[in-house]
N, C-alpha and C positions, 0 to 999 in steps of 0.2 A: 412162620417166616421160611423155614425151612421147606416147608412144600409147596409154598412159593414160587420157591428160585426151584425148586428142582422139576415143578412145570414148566415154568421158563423155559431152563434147558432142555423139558423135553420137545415141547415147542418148536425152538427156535435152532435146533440141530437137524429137526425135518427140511428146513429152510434152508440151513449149513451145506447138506448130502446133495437136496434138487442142485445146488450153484457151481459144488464140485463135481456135478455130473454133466450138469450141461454147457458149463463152459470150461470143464477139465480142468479146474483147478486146484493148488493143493489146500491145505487144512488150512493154515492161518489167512493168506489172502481171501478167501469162501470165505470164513469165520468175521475178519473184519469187514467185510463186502456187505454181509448181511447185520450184522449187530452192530457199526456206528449210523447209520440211515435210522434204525430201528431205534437206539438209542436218541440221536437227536429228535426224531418224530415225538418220540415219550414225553419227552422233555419240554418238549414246545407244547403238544398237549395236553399233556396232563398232571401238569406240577404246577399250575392254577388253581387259583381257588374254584373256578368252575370245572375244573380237570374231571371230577368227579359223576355231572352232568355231561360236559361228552364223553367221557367214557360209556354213561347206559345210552344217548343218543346213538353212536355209533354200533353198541352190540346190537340196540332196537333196530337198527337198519341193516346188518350184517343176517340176525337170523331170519327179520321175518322176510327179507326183498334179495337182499345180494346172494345168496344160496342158491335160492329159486334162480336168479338173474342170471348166474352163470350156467346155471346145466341149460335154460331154453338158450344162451347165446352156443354156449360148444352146443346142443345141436342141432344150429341153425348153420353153423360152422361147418360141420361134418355133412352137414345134407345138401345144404345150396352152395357152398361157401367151395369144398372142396371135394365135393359128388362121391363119397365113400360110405356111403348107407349099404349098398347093396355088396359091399366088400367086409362092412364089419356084418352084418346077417349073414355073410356066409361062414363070416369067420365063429359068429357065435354058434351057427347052426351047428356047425363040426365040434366045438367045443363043448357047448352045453348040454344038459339034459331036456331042454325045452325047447322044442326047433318052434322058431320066428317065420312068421306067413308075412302076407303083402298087408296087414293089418296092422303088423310094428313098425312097417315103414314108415304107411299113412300117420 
C-alpha cells in the first residue's frame, strides 16, 4: 500500500509543478486543480465492479495507440501546424552531437 500512494504522489506532483508553471500558480490551488478532477474521474471509473476491466481497457489503449498518437500529432503540429521544423534542426544541430540533414525533416 505504501508504494502505492507513494507512486501516486510521485505521479501526480509531475501534474502539480506542469499547472504551477503554466498557469503561475501557488501550491494548494495547482494541488487542488489537479487531484479533485483526478479524484472524481477514479471514482466514477473505477470503484465498479467493472473498474477493474477499464482500467486494463484504458492502459490497453494508452500504451499500444495514444503514445504513438501523440508524438505523430505534436509533429504534425510542429511541421504543418506551426512551420518550426527547420528552426528546431537548427536548434538540434548546434546542440547535438548528431547534425540532422533534409532526411530528418522528410
Amino acid at each position: 500500500m505504501i508504494a502505492g500512494l507513494t507512486s501516486l504522489i510521485s505521479v501526480i506532483e509531475v501534474v502539480i509543478s506542469a499547472v504551477r508553471d503554466k498557469f503561475e500558480m501557488t501550491r494548494k490551488p495547482a494541488t487542488y486543480t489537479v487531484v479533485i478532477p483526478t479524484a472524481v474521474l477514479s471514482l466514477v471509473l473505477f470503484s465498479t465492479t467493472s473498474g477493474l476491466y477499464v482500467l486494463d481497457i484504458v492502459d490497453h489503449f494508452i500504451n499500444q495507440f495514444g503514445i504513438l498518437l501523440v508524438a505523430v500529432v505534436s509533429m504534425l503540429v510542429l511541421a504543418w501546424g506551426i512551420r518550426v521544423l527547420r528552426e528546431l534542426a537548427a536548434h538540434l544541430n548546434h546542440h547535438g552531437s548528431i547534425p540532422l540533414g533534409g532526411v530528418w525533416r522528410a
